[in-house]
BAGU-926462 format. One line per field, with one value per residue: residue in one letter; z, x, y of N, C-alpha, C in turn. Coordinates in Angstrom, 1 decimal, m for minus. Layout:
<drennus>
code <- a/...
n.z <- Z/...
n.x <- X/...
n.y <- Y/...
ca.z <- Z/...
ca.x <- X/...
ca.y <- Y/...
c.z <- Z/...
c.x <- X/...
c.y <- Y/...
</drennus>
This chain:
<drennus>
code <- x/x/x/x/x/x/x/x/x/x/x/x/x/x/x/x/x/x/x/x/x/x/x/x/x/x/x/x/x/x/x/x/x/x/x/x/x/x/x/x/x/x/x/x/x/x/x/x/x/x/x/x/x/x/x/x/x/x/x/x/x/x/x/x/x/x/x/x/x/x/x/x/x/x/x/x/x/x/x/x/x/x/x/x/x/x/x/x/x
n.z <- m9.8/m9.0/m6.0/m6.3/m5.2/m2.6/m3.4/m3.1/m1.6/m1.8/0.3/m0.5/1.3/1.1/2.5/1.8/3.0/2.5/3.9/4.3/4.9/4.8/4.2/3.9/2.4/1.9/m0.4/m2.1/m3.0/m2.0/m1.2/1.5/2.8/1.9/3.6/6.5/6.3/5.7/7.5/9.9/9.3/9.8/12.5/12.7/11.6/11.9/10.6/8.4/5.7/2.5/0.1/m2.6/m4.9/m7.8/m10.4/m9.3/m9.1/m6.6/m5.2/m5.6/m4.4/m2.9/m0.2/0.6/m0.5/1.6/3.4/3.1/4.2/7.0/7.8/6.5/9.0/10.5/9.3/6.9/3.8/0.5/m2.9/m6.4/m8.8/m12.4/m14.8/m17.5/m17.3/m17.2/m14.7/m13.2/m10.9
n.x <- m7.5/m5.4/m5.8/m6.7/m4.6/m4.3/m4.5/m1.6/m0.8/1.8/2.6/4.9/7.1/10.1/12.9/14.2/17.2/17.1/15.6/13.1/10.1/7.3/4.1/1.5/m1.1/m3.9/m5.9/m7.5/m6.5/m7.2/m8.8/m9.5/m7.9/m5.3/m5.6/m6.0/m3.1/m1.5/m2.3/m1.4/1.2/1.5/1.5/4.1/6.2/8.4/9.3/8.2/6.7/7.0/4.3/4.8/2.4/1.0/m1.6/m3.4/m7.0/m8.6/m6.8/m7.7/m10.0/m13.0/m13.4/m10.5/m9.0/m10.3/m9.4/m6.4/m6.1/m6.5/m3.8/m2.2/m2.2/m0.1/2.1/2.4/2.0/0.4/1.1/0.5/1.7/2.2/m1.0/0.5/3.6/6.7/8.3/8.9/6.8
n.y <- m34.5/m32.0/m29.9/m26.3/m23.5/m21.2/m17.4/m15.7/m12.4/m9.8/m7.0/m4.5/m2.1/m0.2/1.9/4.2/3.9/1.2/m0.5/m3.3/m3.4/m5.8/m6.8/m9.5/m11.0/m13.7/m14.1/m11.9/m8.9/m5.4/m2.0/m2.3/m4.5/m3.1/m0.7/m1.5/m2.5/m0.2/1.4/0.0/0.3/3.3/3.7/3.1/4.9/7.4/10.1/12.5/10.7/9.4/7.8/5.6/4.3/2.7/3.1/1.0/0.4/m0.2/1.9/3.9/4.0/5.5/4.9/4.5/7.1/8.6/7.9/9.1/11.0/11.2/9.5/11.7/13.3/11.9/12.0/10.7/9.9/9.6/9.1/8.8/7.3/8.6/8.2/6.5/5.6/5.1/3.4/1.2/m1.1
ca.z <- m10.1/m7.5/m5.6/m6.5/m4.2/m2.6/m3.9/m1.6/m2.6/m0.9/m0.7/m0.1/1.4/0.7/2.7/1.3/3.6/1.7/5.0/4.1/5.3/4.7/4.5/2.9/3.0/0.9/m1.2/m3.1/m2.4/m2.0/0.0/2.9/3.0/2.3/4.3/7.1/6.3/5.7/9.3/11.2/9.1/9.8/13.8/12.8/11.5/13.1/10.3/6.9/5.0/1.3/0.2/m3.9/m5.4/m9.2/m10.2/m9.2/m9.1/m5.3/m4.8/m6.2/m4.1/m2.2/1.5/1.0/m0.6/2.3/4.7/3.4/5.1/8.4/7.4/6.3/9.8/10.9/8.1/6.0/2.5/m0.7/m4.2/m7.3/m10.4/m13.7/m15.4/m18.1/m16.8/m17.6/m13.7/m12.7/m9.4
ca.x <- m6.9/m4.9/m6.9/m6.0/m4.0/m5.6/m3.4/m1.1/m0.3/2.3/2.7/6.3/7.8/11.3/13.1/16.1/17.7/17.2/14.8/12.1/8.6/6.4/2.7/1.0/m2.7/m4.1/m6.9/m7.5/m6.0/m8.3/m8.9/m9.8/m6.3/m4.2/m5.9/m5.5/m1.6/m1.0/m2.8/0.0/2.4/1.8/2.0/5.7/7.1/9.2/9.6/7.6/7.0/5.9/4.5/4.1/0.9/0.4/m3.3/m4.6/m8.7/m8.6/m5.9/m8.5/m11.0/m13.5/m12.9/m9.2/m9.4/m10.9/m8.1/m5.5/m6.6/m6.0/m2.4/m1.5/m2.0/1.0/2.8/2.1/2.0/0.1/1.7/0.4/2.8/1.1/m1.4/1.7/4.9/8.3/8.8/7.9/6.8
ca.y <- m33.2/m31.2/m28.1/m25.1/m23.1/m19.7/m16.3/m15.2/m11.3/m9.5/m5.7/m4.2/m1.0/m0.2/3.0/5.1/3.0/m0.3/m1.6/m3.6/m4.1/m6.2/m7.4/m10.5/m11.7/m14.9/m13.8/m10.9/m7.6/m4.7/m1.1/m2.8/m4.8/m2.0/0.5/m2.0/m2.5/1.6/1.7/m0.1/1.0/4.4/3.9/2.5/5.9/8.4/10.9/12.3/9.4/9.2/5.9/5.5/3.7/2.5/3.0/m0.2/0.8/0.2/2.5/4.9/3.7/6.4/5.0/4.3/8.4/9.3/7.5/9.5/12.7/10.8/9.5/12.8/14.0/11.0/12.5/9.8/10.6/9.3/9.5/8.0/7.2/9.0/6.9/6.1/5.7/4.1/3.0/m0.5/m1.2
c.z <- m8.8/m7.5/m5.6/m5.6/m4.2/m2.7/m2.4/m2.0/m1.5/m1.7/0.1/0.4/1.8/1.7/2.0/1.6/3.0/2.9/4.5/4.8/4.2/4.8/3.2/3.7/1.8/0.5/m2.0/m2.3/m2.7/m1.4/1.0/3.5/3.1/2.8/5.9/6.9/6.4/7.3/10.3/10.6/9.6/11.5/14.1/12.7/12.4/12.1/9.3/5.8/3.7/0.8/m1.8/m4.1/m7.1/m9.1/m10.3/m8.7/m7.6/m4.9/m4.8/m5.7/m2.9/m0.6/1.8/0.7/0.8/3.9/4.5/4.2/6.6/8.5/7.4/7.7/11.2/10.2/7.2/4.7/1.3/m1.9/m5.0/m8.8/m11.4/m14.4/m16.4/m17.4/m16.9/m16.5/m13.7/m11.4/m9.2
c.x <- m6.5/m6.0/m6.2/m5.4/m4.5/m4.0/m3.1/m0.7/0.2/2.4/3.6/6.4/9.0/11.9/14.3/17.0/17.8/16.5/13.3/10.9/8.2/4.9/2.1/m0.4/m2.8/m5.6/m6.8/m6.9/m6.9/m8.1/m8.9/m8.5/m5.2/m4.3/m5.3/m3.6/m0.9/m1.5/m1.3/1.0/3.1/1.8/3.9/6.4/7.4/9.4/8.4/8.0/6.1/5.4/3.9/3.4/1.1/m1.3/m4.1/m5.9/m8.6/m7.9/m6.2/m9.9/m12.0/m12.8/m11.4/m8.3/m9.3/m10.0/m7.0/m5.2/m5.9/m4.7/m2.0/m1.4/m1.2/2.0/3.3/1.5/1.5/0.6/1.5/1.6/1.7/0.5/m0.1/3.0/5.8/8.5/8.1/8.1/7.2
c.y <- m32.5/m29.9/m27.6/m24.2/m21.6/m18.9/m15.7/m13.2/m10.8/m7.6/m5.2/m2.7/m0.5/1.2/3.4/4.4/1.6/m1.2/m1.6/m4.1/m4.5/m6.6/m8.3/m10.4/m13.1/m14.0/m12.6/m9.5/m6.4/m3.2/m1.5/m3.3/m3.8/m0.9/m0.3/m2.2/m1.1/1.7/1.2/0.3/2.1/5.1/3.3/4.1/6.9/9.8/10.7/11.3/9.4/7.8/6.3/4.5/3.9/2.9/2.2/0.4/0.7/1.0/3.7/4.8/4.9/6.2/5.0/6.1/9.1/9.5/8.3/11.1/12.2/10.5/10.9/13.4/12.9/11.5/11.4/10.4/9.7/9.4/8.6/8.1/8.2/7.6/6.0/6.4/4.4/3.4/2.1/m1.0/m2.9
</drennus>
């Protein structure tokens, strides 16, 4: 039987502009991962930057909560969709 291949999950950010970043890891995606990925991100920008978020459970997570305080003073910005919503990420 072939081994199973480890998850690769990638997570995108798009500008007005149509320029994309990116960031991947292999395993599971978490707070930890995308606190680490919002971190360098947010030594990239040059202007107020909003970043949208679905409400995946880590996205909602206390320490990653706690990180946007620090962003916000990069002018890095948090924004969750409403729990229901028509938009698909």
């Amino acid at each position: 039987m072939p081994k199973k291949s480890k998850r690769r999950n990638v997570f995108g950010i798009l500008s007005r502009e149509n320029e994309y970043k990116s960031f991947s890891t292999i395993g599971s995606m978490n707070a930890d991962v995308l606190i680490k990925f919002l971190d360098e991100f947010a030594k990239e920008i040059k202007e107020k930057t909003v970043i949208i978020l679905d409400n995946a459970p880590f996205h909602h997570a206390k320490i990653f909560k706690n990180k946007t305080k620090e962003w916000q003073k990069v002018d890095l910005y948090v924004w969750y969709l409403p729990s229901y919503s028509r938009i698909s990420i």
